[in-house]
N, C-alpha and C positions, 0 to 999 in steps of 0.2 A: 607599743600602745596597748591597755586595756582592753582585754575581750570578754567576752561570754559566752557561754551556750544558746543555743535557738534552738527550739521546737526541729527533730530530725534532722540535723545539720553538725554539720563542722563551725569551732567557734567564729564568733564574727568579729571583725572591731567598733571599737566602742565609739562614742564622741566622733560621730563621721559625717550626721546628716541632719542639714538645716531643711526644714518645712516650712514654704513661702504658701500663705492664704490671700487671695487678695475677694477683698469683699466692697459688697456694695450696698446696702441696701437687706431686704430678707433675713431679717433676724432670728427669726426662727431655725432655720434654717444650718445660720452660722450656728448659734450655740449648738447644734447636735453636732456639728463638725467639731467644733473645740472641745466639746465633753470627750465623746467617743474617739478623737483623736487623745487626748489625754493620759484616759482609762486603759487603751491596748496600748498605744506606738508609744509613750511618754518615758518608758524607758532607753528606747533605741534611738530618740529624737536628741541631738546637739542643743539644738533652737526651735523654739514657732517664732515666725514673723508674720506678724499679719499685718497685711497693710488695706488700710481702708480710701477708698475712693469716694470721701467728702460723704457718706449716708446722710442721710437727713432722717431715719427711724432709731436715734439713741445706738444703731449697733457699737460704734465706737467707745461711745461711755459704757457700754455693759461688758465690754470685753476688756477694758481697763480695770475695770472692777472686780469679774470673776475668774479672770486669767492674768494678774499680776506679775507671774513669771513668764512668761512670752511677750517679745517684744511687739509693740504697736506701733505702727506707721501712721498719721493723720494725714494723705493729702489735702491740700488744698482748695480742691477741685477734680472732678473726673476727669483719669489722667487715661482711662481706657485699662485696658486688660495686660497689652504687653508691656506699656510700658510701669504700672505697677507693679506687676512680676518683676521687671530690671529694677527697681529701685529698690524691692526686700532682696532681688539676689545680691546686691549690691554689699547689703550689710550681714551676707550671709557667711559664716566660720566655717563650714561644713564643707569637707572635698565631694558632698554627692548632697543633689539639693531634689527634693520633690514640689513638685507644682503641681498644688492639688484645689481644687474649685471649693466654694463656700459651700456649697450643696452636696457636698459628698458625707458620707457618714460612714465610718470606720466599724466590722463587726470583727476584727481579731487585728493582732498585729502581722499586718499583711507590709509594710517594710521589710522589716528582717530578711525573708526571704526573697526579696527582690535585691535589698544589698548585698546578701550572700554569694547571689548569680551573679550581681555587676564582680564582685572582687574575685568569682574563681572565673569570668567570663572577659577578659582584657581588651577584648578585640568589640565589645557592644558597649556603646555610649549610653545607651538609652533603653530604659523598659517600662511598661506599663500593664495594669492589673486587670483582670477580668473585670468588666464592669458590669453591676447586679441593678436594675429595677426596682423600685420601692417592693414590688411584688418577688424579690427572690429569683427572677429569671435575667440569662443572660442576655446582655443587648450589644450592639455592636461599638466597638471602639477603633475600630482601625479601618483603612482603605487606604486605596494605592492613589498614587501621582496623578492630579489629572489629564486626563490628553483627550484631542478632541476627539476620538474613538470611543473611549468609558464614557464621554458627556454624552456625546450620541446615542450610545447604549443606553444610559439612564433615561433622556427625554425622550425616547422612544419604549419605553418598557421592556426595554429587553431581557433586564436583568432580577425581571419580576416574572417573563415569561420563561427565559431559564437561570433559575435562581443558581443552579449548581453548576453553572458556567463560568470557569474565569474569565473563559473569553469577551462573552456577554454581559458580565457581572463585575467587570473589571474596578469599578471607582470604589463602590461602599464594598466591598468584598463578600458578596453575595454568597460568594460558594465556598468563606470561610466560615466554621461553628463558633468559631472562640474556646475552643476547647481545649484548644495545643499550644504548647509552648511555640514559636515560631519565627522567624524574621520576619519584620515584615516592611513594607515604606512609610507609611506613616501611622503614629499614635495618635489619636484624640487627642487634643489638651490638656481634658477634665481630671489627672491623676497621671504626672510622671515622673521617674526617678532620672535622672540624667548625674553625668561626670560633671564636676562645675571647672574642671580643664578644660573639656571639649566642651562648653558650652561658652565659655572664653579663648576659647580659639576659633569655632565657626562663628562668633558673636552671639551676644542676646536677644532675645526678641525683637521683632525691626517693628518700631513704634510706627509702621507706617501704618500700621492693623490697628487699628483702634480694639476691635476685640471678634474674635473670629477669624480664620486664614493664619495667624500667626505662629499656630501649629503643623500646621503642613510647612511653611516655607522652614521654618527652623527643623524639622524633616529632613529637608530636602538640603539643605546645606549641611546637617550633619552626615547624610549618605554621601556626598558629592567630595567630600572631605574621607570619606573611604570609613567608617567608624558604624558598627551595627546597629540595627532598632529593631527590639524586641518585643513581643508580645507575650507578657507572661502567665501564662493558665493556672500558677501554683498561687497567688494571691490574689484579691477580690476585696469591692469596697463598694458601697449602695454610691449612686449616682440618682439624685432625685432628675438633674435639668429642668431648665427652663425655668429657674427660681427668680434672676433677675427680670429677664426678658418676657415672663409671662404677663404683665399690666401694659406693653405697648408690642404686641403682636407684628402690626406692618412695620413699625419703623427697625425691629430687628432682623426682621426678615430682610427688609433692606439694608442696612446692615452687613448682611451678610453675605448678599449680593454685591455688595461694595469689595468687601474684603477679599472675593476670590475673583472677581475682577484686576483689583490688584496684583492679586499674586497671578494671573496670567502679561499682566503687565511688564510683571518684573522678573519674568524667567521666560516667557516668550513673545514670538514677533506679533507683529500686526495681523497677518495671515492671521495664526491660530487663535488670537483674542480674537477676532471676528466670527471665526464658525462655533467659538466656545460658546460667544453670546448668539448665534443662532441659535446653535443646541438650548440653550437655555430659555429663548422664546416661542420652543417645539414644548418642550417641559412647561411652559407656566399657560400655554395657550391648551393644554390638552387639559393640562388641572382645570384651568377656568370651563370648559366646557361639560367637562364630569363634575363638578362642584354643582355649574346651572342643570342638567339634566336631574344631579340629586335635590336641588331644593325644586326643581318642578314634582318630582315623582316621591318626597318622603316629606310631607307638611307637616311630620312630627318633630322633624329635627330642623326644620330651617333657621332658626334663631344659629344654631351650631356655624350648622351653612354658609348661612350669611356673610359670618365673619372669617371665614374661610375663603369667601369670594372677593371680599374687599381686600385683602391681606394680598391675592392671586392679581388681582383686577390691578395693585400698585404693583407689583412687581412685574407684571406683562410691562408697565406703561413706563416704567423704570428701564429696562431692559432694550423697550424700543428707544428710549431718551441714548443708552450708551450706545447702542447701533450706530444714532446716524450722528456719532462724535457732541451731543449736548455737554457740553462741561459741569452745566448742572445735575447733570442723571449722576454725578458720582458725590452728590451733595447727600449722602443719606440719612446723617444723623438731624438733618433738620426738619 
């Protein structure tokens, strides 16, 4: 196979790595991803696939138009997050596939050096890049398995009171910097390189995630399958968030409540889905009471507030809905 040199390295191979975009909506957004992926990664890139989730703001005509050489997916309809992923990995050529979010913007060819580690690193499936802030600073991308110990820790503050506790800090990884290269259990979804062997051998994304959750559980089946997940400190890539989800606030948020619901669904008992959703009516009842306290006590920001509280106030009333078994409480997208 054809190789090259990379930036501080031993050569790499070439023609290896297909890039699956799955977009929705937020056009602005995409094109900085498609330019800025272009401009650095476009020579170490296989393929782009983008697949688009029915937009209705022209994004699919405009990337037809400005990116001719990447292939374009038109669904039908929104088909959700995982299972658009599975339908670009589907047509992807590339032995190492990146699943990278429409809101991400590329500031060097930060691949390279992630495929470099997968091919001297045999025994890690998976890695993911420092993830940067529209402001340059680092934000967090990884956290562990959740159990109902870390959710209790989080809806109790614990891991805000000590932040450098793994013990305390255990779910969002409080008491990691992101600084180091590292093992770790799970990667964010928003940008990751994975083997598309072992991603066809523990399976693809389980469609049962509409969007959110679907990165932990494929986590967790790639760990349980014995294969590493990395954190890689040596590349970095702006992660805006929130580009889809930011015009309906509550319905994502439930959402997303839906989603790890799910996934205690489908890797634990009833016990633990029970006290998980306690933990989480300790979390959304302590938010709603700090929210009311700040819009009594700061009348300059209540507009902010406000919608802070409504967002808090669905998701308490959501939460009690799965409590006491409502079938509807796991209706969220509607």
């Amino acid at each position: 196979m054809e190789t090259q040199s990379s930036a501080g390295g031993s050569p790499i191979e070439l023609k290896t790595v297909s890039v699956v975009i799955v977009v929705w909506n937020a056009q602005r957004y995409v094109m900085e991803c498609l330019d800025s992926l272009k401009k650095y990664c476009g020579s170490v890139c296989t393929e782009v696939i983008v697949v688009d989730n029915a937009s209705t703001d022209g994004t699919p005509e405009l990337v037809a138009e400005r990116y001719p050489e990447f292939k374009l997916i038109r669904n039908a309809e929104n088909f959700g997050f995982a299972k658009a992923n599975n339908i670009g990995i589907a047509q992807c050529i590339g032995n190492y596939v990146c699943l990278v979010n429409s809101d991400v913007a590329f500031i060097d060819d930060c691949i390279s050096p992630m495929l470099r580690y997968l091919l001297e690193n045999t025994n890690v499936a998976m890695v993911g890049p420092r993830m940067l802030g529209a402001d340059g600073h680092v934000r967090r991308s990884t956290m562990r398995f959740p159990t109902v110990w870390n959710n209790f820790s989080r809806a109790l503050c614990l891991d805000l009171v000590f932040p450098r506790s793994g013990f305390f800090g255990g779910l969002l990884m409080a008491d990691f910097d992101h600084r180091h290269t590292m093992p770790v259990e799970v990667l964010n979804g928003w940008f990751v390189m994975a083997r598309r062997a072992v991603m066809e051998q523990v399976g693809l994304l389980d469609t049962q995630f509409f969007m959110y959750g679907e990165d932990i559980d494929l986590c967790y089946r790639i760990r349980q399958a014995g294969h590493g997940i990395v954190f890689f400190a040596d590349a970095a890539a702006i992660h805006y968030g929130g580009s889809s989800s930011a015009s309906e606030p509550v319905r994502f948020s439930k959402e997303m409540l839906r989603a790890n619901l799910q996934y205690w669904r489908k890797h634990h008992g009833w016990g633990a889905q029970q006290m998980y959703l306690i933990s989480l009516a300790i979390f959304h009842l302590g938010r709603l009471l700090g929210l009311g306290c700040s819009y009594l006590i700061l009348p300059a920001k209540r507009l902010i507030v406000a919608s802070k509280l409504k967002r808090s106030i669905a998701c308490l009333l959501w939460t009690a809905l799965a409590i006491s078994g409502k079938e509807d409480a796991f209706q969220a997208r509607s």
